[in-house]
C-alpha positions, 0 to 999 in steps of 0.5 A, a space after each residue: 211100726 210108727 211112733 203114733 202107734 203105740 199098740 202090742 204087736 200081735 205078729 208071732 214071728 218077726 217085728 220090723 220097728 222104723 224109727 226114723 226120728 233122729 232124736 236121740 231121746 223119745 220116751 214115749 216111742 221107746 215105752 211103746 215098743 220094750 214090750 216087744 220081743 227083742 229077739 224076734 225083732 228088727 230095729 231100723 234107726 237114724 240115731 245110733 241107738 239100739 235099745 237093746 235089740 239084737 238085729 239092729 239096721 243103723 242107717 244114720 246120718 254120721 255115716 255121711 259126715 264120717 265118710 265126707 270129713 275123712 276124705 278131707 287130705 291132711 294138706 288141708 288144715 284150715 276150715 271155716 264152717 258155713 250152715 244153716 240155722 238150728 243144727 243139732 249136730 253142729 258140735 259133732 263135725 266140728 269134734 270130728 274135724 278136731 280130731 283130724 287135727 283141722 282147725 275151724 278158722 270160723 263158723 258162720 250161719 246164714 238165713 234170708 237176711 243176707 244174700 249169698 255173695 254178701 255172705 261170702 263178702 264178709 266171710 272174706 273180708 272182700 268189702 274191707 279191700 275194696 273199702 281200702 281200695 276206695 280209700 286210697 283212689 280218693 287220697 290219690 284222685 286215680 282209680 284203683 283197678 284189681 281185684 279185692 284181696 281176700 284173706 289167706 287164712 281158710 284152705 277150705 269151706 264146709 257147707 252144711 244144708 240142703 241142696 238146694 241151699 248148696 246150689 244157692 252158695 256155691 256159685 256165690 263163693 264162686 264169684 267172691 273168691 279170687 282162688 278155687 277153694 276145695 268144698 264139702 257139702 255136708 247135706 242136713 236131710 232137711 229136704 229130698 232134693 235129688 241130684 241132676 245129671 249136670 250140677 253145674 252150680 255144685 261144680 267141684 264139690 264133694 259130698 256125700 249121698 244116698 245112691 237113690 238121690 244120685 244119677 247112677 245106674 245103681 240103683 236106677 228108678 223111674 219114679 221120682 216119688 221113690 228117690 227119697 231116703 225114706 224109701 232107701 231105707 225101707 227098700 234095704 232093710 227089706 234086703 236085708 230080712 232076705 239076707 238075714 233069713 234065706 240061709 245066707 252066711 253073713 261074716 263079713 258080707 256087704 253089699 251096695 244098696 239104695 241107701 249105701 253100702 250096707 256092712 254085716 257084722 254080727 247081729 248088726 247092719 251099717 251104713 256105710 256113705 259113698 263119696 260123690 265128686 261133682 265135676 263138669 262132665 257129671 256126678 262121679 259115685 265112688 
């Protein structure tokens, strides 16, 4: 059922409802579907909400920044915050990175308007080192050779977008830094990019994924139009009807889907995001 289809259900057994808005308030889809039988239902969501049903398939995003901000180790305390515009979700990772005792050194947005290394540059503090640079050689008639000094306070980055804006940032902080900072991709869902073999740009990242949008054996798919989390989500709740229904205990089951792991507890099915290590010889799922 879609939320433009606000009609009674006419079927007399079971009831699959998608809702696969990640607002967390839609009155006129939640009004369409409290006439139908909770009991014979199965909610499917993004938002954590379960509206009172009794088999509920939660499939959010806050399993993948759970997962990526929980592997962050605690020698890292110090983290700047680079996303893009218009995240809802903003205050939830930084809630949760507070809770893990890091501080936000900075959060920093960007668009079009700047490029990537720019970005990067006054996140750094790059162009005030070599404007002191440029100073000094002029006072001294002599040219300063050496890298800009870059500040110290920022042990990692937390970049929040979409891959292909990742691609795009990474190489960039690449270049500006004279250290290797440890990075976490958050990915915003805002498109259905799909990782390559070789992620040359993303080298070194961290992040988390669906197993569908991955180069992995698990689960392997042909088509490209299917590598979408949409399709991840449909594919694992259909297992799930078969779990559910083909006389199976579930206490404490789990098993590895198209989306991510997949938890049973009672009546309640979760997602659970795999890491993925992004390195020179490929993409490690683990």
């Amino acid at each position: 059922m879609q939320e433009n289809e606000c009609k009674e259900s006419k079927e007399p057994d079971l009831i699959i409802i998608f809702n696969l808005s990640q607002r967390t308030k839609n009155n006129l889809f939640e009004k369409c579907i409290s006439s139908l039988n909770k009991s014979k239902s199965i909610y499917v969501t993004l938002n954590q909400q379960d509206l009172g049903y009794k088999n509920v398939f939660n499939a959010s995003k806050v399993a993948d920044y759970i997962t990526l901000i929980q592997a962050i180790p605690s020698d890292i305390s110090r983290v700047a915050i680079v996303k893009s515009k218009n995240n809802p979700d903003l205050q939830r990772y930084v809630n949760l990175l507070q809770s893990y005792e890091k501080e936000i050194v900075e959060i920093i947005e960007f668009d079009q308007q700047i490029s990537s290394q720019d970005l990067f540059s006054q996140i750094l503090l790059a162009n005030r080192s070599n404007e002191r640079k440029r100073k000094l050689s002029r006072r001294i008639s002599k040219t300063i050779e050496g890298k800009a000094r870059i500040r110290n306070d920022i042990d990692a980055f937390l970049l929040i977008g979409n891959l292909e804006e990742a691609r795009n940032l990474k190489p960039a902080l690449d270049y500006i830094a004279e250290k290797d900072f440890s990075v976490y991709f958050l990915n915003d869902w805002t498109s259905n990019s799909t990782f390559g073999k070789f992620e040359k740009d993303l080298e070194g990242i961290l992040t988390t994924g669906f197993p569908i949008m991955i180069p992995s054996n698990i689960p392997k798919i042909e088509a490209g139009d299917y590598r979408t989390r949409e399709f991840a989500i449909g594919y694992d709740t259909y297992e799930i009807l078969l779990l559910k229904f083909g006389a199976v205990n579930l206490r404490g089951y789990s098993y590895d889907g198209l989306s991510g792991k997949i938890e049973f507890t009672n009546n309640k099915m979760t997602r659970k995001a795999p890491l993925l290590k992004i390195s020179g010889l490929g993409t490690d799922l683990f």
